[in-house]
C-alpha positions as CSV (number, residue, x, y, z in Angstrom):
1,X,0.7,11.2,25.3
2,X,-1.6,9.3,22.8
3,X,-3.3,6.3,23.4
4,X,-2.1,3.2,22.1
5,X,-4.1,2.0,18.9
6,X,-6.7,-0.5,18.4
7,X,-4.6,-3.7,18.4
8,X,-8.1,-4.8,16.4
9,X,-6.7,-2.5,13.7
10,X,-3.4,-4.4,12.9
11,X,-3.4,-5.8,9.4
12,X,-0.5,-7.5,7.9
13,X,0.8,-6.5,4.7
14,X,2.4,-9.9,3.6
15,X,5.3,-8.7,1.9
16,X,7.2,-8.7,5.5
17,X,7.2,-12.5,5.6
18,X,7.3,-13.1,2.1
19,X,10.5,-14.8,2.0
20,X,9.8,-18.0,3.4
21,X,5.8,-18.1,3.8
22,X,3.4,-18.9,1.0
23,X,-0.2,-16.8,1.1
24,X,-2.0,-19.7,3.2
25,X,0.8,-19.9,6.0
26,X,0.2,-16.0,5.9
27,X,-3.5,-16.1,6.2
28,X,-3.6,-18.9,8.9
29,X,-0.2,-16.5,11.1
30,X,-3.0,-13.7,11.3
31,X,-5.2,-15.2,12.6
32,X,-3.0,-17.0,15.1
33,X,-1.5,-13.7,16.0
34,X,-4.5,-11.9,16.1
35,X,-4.2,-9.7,13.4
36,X,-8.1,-8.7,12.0
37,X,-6.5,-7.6,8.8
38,X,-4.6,-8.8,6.2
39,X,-3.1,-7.3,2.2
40,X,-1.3,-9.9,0.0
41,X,0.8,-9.4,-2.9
42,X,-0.6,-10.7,-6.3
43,X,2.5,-13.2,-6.9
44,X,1.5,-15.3,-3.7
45,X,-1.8,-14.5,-4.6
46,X,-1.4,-16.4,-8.1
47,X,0.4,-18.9,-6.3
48,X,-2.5,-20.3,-4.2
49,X,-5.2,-18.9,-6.8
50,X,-7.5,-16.0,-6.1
51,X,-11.2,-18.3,-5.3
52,X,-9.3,-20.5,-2.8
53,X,-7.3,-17.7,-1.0
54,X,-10.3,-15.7,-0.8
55,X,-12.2,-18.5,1.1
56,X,-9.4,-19.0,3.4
57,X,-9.1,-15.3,4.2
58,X,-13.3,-15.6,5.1
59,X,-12.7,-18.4,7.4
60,X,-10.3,-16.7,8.9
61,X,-12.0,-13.7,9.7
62,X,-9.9,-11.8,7.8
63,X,-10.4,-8.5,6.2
64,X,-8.4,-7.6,3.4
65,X,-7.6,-4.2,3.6
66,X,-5.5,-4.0,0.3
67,X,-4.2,-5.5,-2.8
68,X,-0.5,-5.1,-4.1
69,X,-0.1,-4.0,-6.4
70,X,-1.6,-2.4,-9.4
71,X,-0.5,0.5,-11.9
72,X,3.0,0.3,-13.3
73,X,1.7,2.5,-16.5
74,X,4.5,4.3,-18.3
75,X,5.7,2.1,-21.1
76,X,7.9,2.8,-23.9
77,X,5.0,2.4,-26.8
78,X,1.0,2.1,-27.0
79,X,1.5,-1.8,-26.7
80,X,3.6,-1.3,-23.7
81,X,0.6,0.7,-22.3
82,X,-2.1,-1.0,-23.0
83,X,-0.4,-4.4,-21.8
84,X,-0.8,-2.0,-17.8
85,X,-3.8,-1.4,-18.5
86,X,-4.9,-4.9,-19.3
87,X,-2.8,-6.1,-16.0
88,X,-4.7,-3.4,-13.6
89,X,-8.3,-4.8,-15.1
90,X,-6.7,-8.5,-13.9
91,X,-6.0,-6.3,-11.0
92,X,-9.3,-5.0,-9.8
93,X,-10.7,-8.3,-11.1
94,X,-8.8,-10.4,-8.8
95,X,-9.5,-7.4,-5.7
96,X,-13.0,-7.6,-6.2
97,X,-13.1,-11.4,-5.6
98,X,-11.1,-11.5,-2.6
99,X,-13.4,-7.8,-1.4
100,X,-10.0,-6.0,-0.9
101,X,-10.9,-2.6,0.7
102,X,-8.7,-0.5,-2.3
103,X,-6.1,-1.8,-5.2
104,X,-2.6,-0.2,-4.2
105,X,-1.3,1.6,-7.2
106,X,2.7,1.9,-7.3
107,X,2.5,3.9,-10.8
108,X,5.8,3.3,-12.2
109,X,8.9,5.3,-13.2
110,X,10.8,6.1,-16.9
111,X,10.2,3.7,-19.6
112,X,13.5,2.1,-20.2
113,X,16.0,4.9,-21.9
114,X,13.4,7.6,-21.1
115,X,14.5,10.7,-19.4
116,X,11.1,12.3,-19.7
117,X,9.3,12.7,-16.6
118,X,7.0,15.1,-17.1
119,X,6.0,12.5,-19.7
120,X,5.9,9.3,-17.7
121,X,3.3,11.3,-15.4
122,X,1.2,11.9,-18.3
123,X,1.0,8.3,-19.0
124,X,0.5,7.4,-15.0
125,X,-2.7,10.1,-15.6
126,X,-3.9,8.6,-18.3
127,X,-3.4,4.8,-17.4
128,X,-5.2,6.0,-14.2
129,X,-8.0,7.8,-15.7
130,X,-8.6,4.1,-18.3
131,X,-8.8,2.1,-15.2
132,X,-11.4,4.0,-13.1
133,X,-14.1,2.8,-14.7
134,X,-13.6,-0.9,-14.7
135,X,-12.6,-0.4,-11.0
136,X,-16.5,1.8,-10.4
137,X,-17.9,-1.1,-11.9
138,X,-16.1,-3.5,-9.9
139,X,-16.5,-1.8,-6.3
140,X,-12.6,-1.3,-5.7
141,X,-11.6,1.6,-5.1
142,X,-7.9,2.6,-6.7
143,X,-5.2,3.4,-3.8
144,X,-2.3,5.8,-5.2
145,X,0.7,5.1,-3.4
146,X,3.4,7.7,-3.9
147,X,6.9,6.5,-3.0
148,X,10.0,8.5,-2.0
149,X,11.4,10.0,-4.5
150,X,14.9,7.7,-4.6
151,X,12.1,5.4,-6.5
152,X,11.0,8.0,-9.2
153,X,13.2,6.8,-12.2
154,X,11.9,3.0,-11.9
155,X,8.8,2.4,-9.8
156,X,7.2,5.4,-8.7
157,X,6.9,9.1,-10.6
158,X,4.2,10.2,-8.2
159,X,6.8,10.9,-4.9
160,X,4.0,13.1,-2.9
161,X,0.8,13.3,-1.3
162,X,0.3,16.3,-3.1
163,X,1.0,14.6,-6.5
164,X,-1.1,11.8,-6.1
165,X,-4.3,14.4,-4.5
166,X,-3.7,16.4,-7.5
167,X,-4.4,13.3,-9.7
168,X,-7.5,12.6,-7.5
169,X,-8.9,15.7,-8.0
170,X,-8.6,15.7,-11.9
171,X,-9.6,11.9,-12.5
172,X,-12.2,12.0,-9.7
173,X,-13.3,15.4,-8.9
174,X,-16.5,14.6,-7.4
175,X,-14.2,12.7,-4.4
176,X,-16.8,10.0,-4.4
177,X,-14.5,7.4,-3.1
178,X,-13.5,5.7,-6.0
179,X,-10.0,7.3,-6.5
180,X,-8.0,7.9,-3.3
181,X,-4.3,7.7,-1.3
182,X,-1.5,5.4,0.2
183,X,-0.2,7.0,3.4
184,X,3.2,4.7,3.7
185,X,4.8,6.2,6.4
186,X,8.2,5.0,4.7
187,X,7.9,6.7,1.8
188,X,6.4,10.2,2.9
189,X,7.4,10.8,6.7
190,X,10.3,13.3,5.6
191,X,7.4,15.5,3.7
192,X,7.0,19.0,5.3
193,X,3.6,19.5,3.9
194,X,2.6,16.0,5.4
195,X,-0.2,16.9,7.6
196,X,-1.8,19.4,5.3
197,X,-2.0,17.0,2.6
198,X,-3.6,14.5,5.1
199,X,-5.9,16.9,6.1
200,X,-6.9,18.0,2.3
201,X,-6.9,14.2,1.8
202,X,-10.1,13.9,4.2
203,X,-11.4,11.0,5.1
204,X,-12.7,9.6,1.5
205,X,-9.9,9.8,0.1
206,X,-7.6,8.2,2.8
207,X,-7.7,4.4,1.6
208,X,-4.9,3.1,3.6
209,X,-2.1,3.5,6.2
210,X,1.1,1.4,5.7
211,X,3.2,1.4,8.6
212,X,7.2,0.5,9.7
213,X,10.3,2.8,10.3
214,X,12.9,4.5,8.8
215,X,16.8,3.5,9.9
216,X,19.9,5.7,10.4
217,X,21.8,4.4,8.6
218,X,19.4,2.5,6.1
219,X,21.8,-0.1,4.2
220,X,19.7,-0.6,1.3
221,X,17.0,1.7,0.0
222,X,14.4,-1.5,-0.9
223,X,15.3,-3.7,1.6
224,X,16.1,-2.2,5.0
225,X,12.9,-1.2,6.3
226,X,12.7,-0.8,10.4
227,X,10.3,-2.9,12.5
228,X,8.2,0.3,14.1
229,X,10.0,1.2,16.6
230,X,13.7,1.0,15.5
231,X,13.8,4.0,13.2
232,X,13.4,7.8,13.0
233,X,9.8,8.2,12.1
234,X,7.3,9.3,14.7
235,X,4.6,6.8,14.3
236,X,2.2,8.3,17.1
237,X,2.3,11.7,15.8
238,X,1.5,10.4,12.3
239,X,-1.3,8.4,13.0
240,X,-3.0,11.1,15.3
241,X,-2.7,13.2,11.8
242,X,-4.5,10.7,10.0
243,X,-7.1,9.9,12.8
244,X,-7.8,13.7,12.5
245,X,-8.5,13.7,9.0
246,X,-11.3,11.0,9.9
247,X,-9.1,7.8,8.8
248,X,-10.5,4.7,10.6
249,X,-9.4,2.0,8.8
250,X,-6.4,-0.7,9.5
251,X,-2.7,0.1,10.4
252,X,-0.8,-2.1,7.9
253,X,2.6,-3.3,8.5
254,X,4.6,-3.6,5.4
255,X,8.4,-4.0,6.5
256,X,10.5,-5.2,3.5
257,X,14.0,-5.8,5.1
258,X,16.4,-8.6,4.5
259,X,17.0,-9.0,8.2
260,X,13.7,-9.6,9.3
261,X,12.8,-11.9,6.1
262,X,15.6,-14.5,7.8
263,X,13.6,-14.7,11.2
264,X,10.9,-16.7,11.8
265,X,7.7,-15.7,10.4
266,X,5.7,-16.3,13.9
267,X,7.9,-13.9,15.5
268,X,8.2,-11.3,13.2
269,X,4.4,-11.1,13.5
270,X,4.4,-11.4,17.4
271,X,6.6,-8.3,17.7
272,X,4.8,-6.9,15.3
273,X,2.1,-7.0,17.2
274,X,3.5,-5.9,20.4
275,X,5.0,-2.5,18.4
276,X,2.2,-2.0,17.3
277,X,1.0,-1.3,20.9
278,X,4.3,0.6,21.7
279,X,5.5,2.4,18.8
280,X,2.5,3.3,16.9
């Protein structure tokens, strides 16, 4: 049986309190839970402004191990496109400032009315590719997140590990660290090339680990994620892939789930904690 993780490597991704916490209440929860790590979303983020949060999050003792989201690329014409491009620049921009660890790229789907998908990936390549440079400049690594594929008509066209590795190797071939992967457990756990992908993956390219659980039956494909724990997906052997592979960076809870966004906030993160120690 593994050993439980380093509860120093809990971050919270703050999407799973977003409902009734602003970013501040967020920052100042971590650190009165004890969570070493934390990845806001760029709406809260605007909210309290990008200077003042990242101060907070340095008094805190906070590391901010990621920054949702970037990418969203496919668009229906060149305006369309370059308006993505001009958002992800924001993007890294506002990751650099706070000294996010990677910029988490959800891609995007079909343009609106599009059924060309070999297409939209063409355009998630070539958004990707226009943005690597700024993001070199800026120290930020770029975070592909492939989602399950129920998501690949509106947010996400890049549904594997292999997909977004592929993509890796083309924009960045020399693997230098500037181009790498989201492991979300939610969105990749049913993949039967999972741990070989991991393992191609290495340890430069493994940029972040999100973490929660996947229920039977799941009642609504956004919002119905499982605190770890609750679900089908078997955490332990998943994290001993990526520990393998050389991954040593944060576990990330990201648990976007109606029911949990109506508890308290302090206790969603307490027994987040604690399943972190049990489950993971």
């Amino acid at each position: 049986m593994s050993l439980p993780p380093d509860p120093d490597l809990l971050s919270l991704n703050t999407a799973t309190v977003r409902e009734r916490w602003g970013l501040r209440q967020m920052i100042e929860g971590c650190a009165r839970q004890h969570f070493r790590g934390i990845s806001p979303w760029r709406d809260k983020l605007a909210e309290m402004g990008v200077k003042e949060a990242a101060k907070a999050i340095r008094d805190n003792g906070l590391t901010v191990t990621g920054l949702c989201r970037g990418g969203m690329f496919p668009a229906a014409d060149r305006k369309g496109r370059q308006a993505a491009i001009d958002d992800n620049w924001r993007a890294i921009d506002a990751a650099a400032t706070l000294g996010a660890r990677c910029l988490v790229l959800v891609v995007g789907g079909l343009p609106p009315g599009s059924k060309d998908l070999a297409g939209a990936r063409g355009m998630v390549r070539d958004g990707i590719g226009e943005a690597l440079e700024h993001a070199r400049s800026a120290g930020v690594p770029l975070a592909i997140e492939p989602l399950h594929p129920m998501y690949c008509a509106d947010r996400a066209c890049i549904n594997t590990l292999a997909q977004a590795l592929d993509l890796c190797d083309e924009l960045d071939g020399s693997g230098g660290g500037a181009l790498g992967v989201v492991v979300d457990a939610y969105h990749v756990w049913w993949d039967p090339l999972l741990r070989t992908q991991i393992e191609r993956a290495g340890e430069k390219r493994l940029l972040a680990f999100h973490i929660c659980d996947w229920l039977v039956p799941t009642t609504d494909l956004l919002s119905d994620r499982g605190m770890m724990g609750d679900g089908v997906i078997d955490l332990p052997l998943l994290r001993s892939w990526m520990e393998q592979a050389g991954y040593r960076g944060f576990h990330e809870v990201e648990i976007l789930s109606a029911r949990w966004w109506r508890r308290d906030p302090e206790e969603v993160l307490a027994a987040c904690r604690m399943r972190h120690q049990t489950a993971c």
